[in-house]
C-alpha positions in Angstrom: 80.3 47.1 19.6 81.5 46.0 23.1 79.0 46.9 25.9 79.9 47.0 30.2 80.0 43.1 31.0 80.4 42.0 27.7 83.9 40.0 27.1 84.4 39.3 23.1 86.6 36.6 22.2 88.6 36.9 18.9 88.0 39.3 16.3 85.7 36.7 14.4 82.3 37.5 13.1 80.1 36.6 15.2 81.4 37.3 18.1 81.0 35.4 21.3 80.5 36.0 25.1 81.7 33.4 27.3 78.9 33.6 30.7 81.4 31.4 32.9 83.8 33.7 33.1 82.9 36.3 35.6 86.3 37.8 36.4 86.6 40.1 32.9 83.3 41.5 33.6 84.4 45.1 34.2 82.1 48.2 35.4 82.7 51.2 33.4 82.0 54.2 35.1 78.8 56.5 33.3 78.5 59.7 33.6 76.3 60.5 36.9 79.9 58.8 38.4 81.9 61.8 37.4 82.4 65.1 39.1 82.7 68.9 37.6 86.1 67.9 37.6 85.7 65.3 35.5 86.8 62.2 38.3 85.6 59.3 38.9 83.7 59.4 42.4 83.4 56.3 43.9 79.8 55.5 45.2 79.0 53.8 48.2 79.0 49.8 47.9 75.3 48.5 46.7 75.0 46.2 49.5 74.8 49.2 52.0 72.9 51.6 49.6 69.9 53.2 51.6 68.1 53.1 48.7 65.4 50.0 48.0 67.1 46.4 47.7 67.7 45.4 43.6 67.9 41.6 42.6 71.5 41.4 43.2 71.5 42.7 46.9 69.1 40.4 47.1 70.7 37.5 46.1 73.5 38.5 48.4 71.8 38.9 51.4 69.7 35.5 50.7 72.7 33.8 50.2 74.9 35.4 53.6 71.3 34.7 55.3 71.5 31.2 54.1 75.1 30.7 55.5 74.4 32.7 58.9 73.0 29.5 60.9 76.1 27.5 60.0 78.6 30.1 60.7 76.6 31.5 63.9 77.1 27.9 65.4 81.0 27.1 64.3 81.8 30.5 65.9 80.0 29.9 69.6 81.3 26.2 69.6 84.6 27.6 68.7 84.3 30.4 71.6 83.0 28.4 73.8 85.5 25.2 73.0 88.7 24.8 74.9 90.5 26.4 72.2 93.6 29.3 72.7 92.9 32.5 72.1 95.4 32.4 69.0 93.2 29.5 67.0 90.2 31.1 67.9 91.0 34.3 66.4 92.6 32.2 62.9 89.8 30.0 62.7 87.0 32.8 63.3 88.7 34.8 60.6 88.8 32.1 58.3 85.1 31.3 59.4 84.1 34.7 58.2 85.6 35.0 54.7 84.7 31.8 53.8 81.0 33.0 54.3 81.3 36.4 52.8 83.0 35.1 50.1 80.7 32.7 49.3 78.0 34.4 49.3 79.9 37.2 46.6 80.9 34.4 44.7 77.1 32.9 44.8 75.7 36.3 43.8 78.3 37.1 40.8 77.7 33.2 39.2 73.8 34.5 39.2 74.0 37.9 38.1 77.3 38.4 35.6 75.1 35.8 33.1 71.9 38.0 33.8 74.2 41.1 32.3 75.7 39.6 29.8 72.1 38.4 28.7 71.0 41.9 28.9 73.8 43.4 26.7 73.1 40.6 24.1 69.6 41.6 24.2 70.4 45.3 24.3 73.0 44.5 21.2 69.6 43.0 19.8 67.7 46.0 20.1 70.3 48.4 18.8 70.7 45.9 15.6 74.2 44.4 16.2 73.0 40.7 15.3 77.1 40.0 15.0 77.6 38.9 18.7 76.6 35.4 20.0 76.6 34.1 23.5 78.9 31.4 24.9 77.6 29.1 27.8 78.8 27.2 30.6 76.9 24.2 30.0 74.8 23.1 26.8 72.4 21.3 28.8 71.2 23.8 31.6 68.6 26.4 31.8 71.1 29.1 31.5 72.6 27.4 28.3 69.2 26.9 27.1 68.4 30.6 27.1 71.7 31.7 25.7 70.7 29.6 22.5 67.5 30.4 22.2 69.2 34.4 22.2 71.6 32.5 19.6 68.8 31.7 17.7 66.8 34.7 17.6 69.7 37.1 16.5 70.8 34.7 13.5 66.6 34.4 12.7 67.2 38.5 13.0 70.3 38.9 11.0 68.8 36.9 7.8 65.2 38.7 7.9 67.3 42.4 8.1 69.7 40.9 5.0 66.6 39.9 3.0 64.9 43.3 4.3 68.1 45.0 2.8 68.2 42.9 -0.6 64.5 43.7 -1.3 65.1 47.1 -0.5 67.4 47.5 -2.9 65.8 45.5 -5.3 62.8 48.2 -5.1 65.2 51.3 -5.2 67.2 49.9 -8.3 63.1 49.4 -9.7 61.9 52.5 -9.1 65.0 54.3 -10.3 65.0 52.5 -13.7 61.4 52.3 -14.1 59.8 54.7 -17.2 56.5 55.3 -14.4 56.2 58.3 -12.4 55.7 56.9 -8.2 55.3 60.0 -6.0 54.9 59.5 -2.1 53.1 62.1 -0.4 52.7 62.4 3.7 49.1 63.5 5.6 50.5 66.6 5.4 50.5 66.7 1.6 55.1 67.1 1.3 56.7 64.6 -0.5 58.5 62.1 0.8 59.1 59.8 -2.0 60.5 60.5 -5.8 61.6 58.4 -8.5 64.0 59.2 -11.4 61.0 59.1 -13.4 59.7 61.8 -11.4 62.6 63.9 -11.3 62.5 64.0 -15.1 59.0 64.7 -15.3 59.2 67.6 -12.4 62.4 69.1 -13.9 64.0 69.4 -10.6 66.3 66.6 -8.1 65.1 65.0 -5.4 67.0 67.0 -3.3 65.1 70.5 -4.7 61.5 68.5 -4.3 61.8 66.2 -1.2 59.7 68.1 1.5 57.3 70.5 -0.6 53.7 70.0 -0.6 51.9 68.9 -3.7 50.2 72.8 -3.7 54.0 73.9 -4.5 54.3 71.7 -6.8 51.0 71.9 -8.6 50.0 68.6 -8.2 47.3 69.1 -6.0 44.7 67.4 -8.4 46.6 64.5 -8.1 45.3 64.2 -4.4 42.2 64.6 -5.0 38.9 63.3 -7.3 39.0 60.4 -8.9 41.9 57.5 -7.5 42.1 56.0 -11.4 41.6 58.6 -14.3 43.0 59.5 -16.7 44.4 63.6 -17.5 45.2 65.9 -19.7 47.7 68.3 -18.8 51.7 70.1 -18.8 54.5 69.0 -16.4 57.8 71.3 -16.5 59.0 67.9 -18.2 56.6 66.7 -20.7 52.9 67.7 -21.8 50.3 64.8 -23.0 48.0 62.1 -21.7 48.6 60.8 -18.4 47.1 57.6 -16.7 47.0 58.6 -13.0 46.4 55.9 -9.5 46.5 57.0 -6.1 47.0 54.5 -3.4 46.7 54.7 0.6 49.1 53.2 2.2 50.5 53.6 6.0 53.7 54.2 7.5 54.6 54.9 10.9 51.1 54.9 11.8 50.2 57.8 9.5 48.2 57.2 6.4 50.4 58.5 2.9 49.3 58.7 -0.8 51.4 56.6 -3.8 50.5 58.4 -6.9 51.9 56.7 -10.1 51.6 58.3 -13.1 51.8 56.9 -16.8 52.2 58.7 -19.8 49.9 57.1 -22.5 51.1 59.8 -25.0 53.9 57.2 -26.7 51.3 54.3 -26.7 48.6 56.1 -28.0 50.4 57.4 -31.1 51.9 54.3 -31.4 48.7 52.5 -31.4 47.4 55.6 -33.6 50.3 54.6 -35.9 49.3 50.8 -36.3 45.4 51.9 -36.5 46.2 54.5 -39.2 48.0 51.2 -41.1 46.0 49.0 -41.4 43.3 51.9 -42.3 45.2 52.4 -45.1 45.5 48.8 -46.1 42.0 47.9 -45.7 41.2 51.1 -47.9 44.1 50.6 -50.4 42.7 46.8 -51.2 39.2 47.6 -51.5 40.0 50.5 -54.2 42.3 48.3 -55.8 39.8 45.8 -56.2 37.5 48.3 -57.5 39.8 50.4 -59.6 41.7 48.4 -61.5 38.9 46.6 -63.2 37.3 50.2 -64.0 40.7 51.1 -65.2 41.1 48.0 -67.3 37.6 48.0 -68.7 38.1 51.8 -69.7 41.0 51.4 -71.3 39.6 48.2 -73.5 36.8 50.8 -74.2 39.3 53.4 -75.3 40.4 51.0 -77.7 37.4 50.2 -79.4 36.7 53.9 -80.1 40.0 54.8 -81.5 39.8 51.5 -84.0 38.6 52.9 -87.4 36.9 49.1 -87.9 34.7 48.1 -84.6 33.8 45.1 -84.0 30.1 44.5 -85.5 29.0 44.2 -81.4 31.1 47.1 -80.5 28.1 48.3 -78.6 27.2 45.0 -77.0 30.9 45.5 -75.6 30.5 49.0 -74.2 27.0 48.1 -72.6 28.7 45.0 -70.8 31.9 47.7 -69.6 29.8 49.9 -68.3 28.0 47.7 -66.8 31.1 46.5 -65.1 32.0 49.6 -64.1 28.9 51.2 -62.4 28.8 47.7 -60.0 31.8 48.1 -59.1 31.2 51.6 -58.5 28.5 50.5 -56.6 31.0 48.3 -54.5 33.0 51.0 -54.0 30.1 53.7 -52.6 28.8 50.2 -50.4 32.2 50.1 -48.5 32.6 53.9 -48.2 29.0 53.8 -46.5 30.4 50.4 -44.6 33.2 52.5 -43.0 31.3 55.7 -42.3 28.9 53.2 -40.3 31.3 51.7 -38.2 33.5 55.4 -37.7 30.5 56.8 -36.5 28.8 54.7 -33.9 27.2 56.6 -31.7 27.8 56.5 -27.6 24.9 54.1 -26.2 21.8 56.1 -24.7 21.1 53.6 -21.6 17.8 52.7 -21.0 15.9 49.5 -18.5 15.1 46.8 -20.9 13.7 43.1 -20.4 16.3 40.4 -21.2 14.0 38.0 -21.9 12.0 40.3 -24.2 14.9 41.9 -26.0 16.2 38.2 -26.8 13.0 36.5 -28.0 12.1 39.6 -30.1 15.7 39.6 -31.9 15.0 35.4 -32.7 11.3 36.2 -33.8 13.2 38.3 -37.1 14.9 35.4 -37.9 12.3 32.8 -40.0 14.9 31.0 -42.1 15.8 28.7 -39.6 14.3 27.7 -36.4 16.4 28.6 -33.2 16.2 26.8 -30.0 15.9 29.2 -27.0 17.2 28.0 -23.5 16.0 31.1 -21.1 17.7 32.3 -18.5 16.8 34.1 -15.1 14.1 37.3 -16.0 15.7 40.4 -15.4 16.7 44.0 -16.7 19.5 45.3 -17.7 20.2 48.9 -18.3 21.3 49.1 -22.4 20.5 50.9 -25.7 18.0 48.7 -27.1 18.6 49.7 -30.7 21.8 48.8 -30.4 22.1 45.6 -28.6 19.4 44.7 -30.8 21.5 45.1 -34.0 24.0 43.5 -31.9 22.2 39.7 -31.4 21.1 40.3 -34.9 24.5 40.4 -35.9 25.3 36.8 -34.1 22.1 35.1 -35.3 22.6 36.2 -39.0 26.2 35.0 -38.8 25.3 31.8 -36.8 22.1 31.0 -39.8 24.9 31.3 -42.5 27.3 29.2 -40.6 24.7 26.5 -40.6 22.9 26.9 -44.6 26.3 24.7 -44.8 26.1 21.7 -43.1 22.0 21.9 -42.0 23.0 22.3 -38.3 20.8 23.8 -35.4 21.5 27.0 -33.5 20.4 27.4 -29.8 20.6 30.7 -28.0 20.7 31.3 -23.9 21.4 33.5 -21.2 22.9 33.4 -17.9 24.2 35.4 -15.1 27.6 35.2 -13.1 29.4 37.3 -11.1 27.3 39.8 -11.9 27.4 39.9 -15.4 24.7 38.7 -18.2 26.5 36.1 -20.4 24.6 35.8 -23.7 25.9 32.4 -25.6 25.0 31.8 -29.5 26.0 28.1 -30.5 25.9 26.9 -34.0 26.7 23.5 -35.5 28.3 25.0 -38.7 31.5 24.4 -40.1 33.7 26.6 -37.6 35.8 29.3 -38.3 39.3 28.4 -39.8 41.2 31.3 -38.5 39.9 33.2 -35.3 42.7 35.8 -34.9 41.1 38.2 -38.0 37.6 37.8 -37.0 37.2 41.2 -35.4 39.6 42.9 -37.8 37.2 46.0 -39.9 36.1 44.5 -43.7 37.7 41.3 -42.9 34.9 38.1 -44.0 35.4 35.1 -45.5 31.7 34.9 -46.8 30.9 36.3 -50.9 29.6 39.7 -50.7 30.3 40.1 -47.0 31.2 43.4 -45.8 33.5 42.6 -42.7 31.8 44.7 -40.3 29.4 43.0 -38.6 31.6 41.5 -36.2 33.7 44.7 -35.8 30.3 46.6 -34.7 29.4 44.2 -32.4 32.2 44.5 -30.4 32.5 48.2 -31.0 29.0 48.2 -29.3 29.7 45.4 -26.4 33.0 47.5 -25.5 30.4 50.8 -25.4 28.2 48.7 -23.0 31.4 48.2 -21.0 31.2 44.6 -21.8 32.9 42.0 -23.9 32.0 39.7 -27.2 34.4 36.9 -28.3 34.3 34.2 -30.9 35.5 31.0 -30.9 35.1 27.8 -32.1 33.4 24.8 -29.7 35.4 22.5 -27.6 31.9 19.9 -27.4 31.2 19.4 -31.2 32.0 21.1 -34.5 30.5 24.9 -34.7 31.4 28.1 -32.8 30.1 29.7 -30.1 29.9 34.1 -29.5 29.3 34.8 -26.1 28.3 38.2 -25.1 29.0 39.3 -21.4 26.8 42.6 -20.3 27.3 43.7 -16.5 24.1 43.9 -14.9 
C-alpha cells in the first residue's frame, strides 16, 4: 500500500519511509480536484486561501514573518546606499528569494515528516503493519517518534499474528470437535455453527447461518434452565442431550453459546459396563451357591441308586440337606441384598439437628466406646432415616475394623465452605485395597454382604453429597468422611 507522501524504498518487507527526503513527496490529486470532465483543476495556492489559516500556512507565514525584519532593513540600506540602479535591482531580487525560499524550505522540513507520520499512522489504522519509518537523525525528537511508530506497528504486527494463530487454532477446534457450539445474536439468528452442528441440524452452514432459533426449533435452548439436561429429536440424531448456555458479548451486544452434548453413547456405554459387572457379581454368587447344591445332590443321588447304603446313609442325607437349605438361604440373603440396594428410595428432606442425629446414631453402638469431638450446632435439611442408616453403616464398619487390633474410634463434625464434613477415624488394621471398596457385594469380612458401603454412597450421592474412604496419613486406621451441603 503506498499512500500521498509516502516514498517506499525497495520492495522489502517492511517497508521504509525515509522523512529527510522531502522532494519525492508528491500530491495526488482526490476527487473534489476533478471537474465533470474529469480534469484536474488546479486550486488556488494554500497560502492565499481565504479560508481559515491550517498549521502549515502557519508555519509559513511565522517563518516569512521571522525573516521580514532582516530583509525590510538590507532592502532600505540597499535603496538608500550609493548603489547603481543595476545592483540594486540584482541584489533586491536575490534579497527576496532567498527569504521566500527559506521560509518554503522551513515549512516543508516541518510539515513533509508530520505527513509521512500521518500516513504511517493511517497505514496503522487500516492494518498494513508492513511499512516502517526512516529518520533523519536517531537522536532527535522527530527520530524519537518515528521509532516509537516503529515500535508500535511491530508490537501490532505480532499481537494480529498471534490473534490469527489462535483463531485458527479455535476454528480447526470447533470443526473437529464431537460437541454441538451454536452462537445465537439478541435477535435470536445464528451466527455461529460448528461441524458438529451441521451434522446434528442436517443442513450447511450456509442453509442455517442467519435463521432464528424459532426456525430452527431450538427455541428451548434459549430459554429455562442454562445447564439441563433433554430429551428430545434433532433432524440428525434423537437421544439424551446435556445442554449449557453462555452469555457472552460481541460488538457491544450480548449473544448466547449453546453447547450441546449427546450423553446417548456414554450412557449405553456406561449401561454396558454396569450391566457387566451385574452379571459378574450375580454369576459368582450363584456359583458359589449352586455348585455345592449341585455337588451335594448329585452325592445324594448316589446313595439312593446304591442297592447297599451305607449303615448312616441317613446321617448323610440330613447333613446334604442341610448344606443345601443354608446355602439356599445364602442365596435368598443376596437376592434380598440386591433388591435393597436397586431400590433405594429418593430422600424425603426434612430439618434435622446435627448434633442430635449424630449422638443418637453412637448411642446404638454399646460394643465399644466412641469418642465424640462436636462440632458447630446446626441443621441440615436430610432424610433422617436414611442418613441415619448411613452413620450406622460407618460406625459398624469402623467397630469391626477395631475388634482386631483393640483400637479407639472417634467421630466429629465440621463445616467448610459451606458443607457439613462428617469424619469417622478408627485405629484398625486399614484397608488393603481401596479401589473395590464401593464396588456392590464386594467385602473382605466372613459373612459380609458388600453393600453397606455401596448404600452409603448411593444415599450421600442422593443428598447431593459425597462419602470416601481411605486409609490415614497420621497413624494406622482409615478414615470415611461424609460431606453434606448445608
Amino acid at each position: 500500500m503506498k499512500l500521498p507522501g509516502m516514498r517506499i524504498f525497495g520492495d522489502s518487507n517492511p517497508k521504509r519511509l525515509d522523512l529527510s527526503d522531502t522532494s519525492s513527496f508528491v500530491r495526488k490529486p482526490n476527487l473534489l480536484d476533478l471537474d465533470a470532465s474529469g480534469v484536474e483543476v488546479k486550486p488556488l495556492p494554500r497560502i492565499f486561501h481565504p479560508r481559515r489559516l491550517t498549521y502549515d500556512r502557519r508555519i509559513w507565514l511565522l517563518t516569512v514573518c521571522a525573516g521580514l525584519p532582516g530583509s525590510v532593513i538590507s532592502l532600505y540600506l540597499l535603496w538608500t546606499g550609493d548603489f547603481t540602479q543595476k545592483v540594486q535591482w540584482t541584489l533586491s531580487a536575490g534579497v527576496v528569494c532567498f527569504w521566500f525560499g527559506f521560509a518554503w524550505a522551513v515549512t516543508e522540513r516541518v510539515v513533509r515528516p508530520l505527513q509521512t507520520i500521518s500516513n504511517l499512522l493511517a497505514a496503522l489504522r487500516e492494518g498494513d503493519y508492513s511499512i516502517r519509518g526512516r529518520a533523519a537523525k536517531n537522536d532527535d525528537p522527530l527520530g524519537d517518534v518515528v521509532r516509537e511508530i516503529n515500535y508500535l506497528s511491530m508490537t501490532l504486527r505480532s499481537q494480529r499474528l498471534g490473534a490469527m494463530e489462535a483463531t485458527a487454532l479455535l476454528r480447526t477446534v470447533m470443526a473437529e470437535i464431537d460437541v454441538v457450539i451454536l452462537a445465537f445474536d439478541g435477535d435470536q439468528r445464528l451466527r455461529l455453527v460448528n461441524r458438529a452442528g451441521e451434522k446434528l441440524l442436517g443442513r450447511p452452514a450456509e442453509q442455517l447461518l442467519g435463521r432464528t432459533a424459532g426456525e430452527l426449533r431450538l427455541t428451548d435452548c434459549l430459554e429455562d434452565e442454562p445447564a439441563r439436561t433433554v430429551q428430545r429429536a434433532f433432524p440428525g440424531g434423537l437421544g439424551k442431550w446435556g445442554m449449557r448456555r453462555q452469555t457472552f458479548r460481541e460488538g457491544g451486544k450480548p449473544h448466547h453459546l449453546v453447547v450441546l452434548t449427546d450423553l446417548s453413547r456414554a450412557l449405553r456405554e456406561e449401561e454396558r459396563l454396569a450391566w457387566q459387572r451385574l452379571v459378574r457379581v450375580i454369576g459368582h454368587e450363584l456359583n458359589n451357591s449352586l455348585t455345592p447344591i449341585k455337588s451335594i445332590a448329585k452325592s445324594l443321588e448316589n446313595s439312593f441308586s446304591r442297592p447297599d447304603r451305607q449303615p448312616d446313609w441317613e446321617e448323610d442325607i440330613e447333613r446334604g440337606l442341610s448344606i443345601i437349605a443354608s446355602r439356599a438361604d445364602a442365596l435368598g440373603r443376596f437376592m434380598l441384598a440386591y433388591s435393597k440396594l436397586a431400590k433405594l428410595p429418593p430422600p424425603e428432606l426434612v430439618t434435622m439437628d446435627v448434633g442430635t442425629w449424630i449422638r443418637q446414631v453412637i448411642g446404638l453402638e454399646t460394643r465399644v466406646p466412641i469418642d465424640l469431638d462436636p462440632g458447630p450446632e446446626l441443621a441440615i435439611s436430610g432424610d433422617r432415616d436414611q442418613l441415619e442408616q448411613l452413620l450406622i453403616n460407618l460406625i459398624r464398619n469402623a467397630v469391626d475394623a477395631t475388634g482386631q487390633t483393640g483400637g479407639r474410634i472417634s467421630v466429629a463434625w465440621q463445616t467448610e465452605n459451606g458443607f457439613l464434613d462428617v469424619t469417622v477415624r478408627d485405629e484398625g488394621p486399614g484397608v488393603s485395597n481401596t479401589a473395590n471398596l464401593f464396588v456392590p457385594f464386594f467385602t473382605t469380612k466372613p459373612g459380609g454382604t458388600g453393600i453397606g458401603l455401596a448404600l452409603s454412597r448411593q444415599i450421600a450421592e442422593g443428598h447431593g453429597g459425597m462419602l470416601t474412604l481411605e486409609n490415614r496419613l497420621d497413624s494406622r486406621g482409615c478414615v470415611a468422611r461424609l460431606r453434606l451441603p448445608l
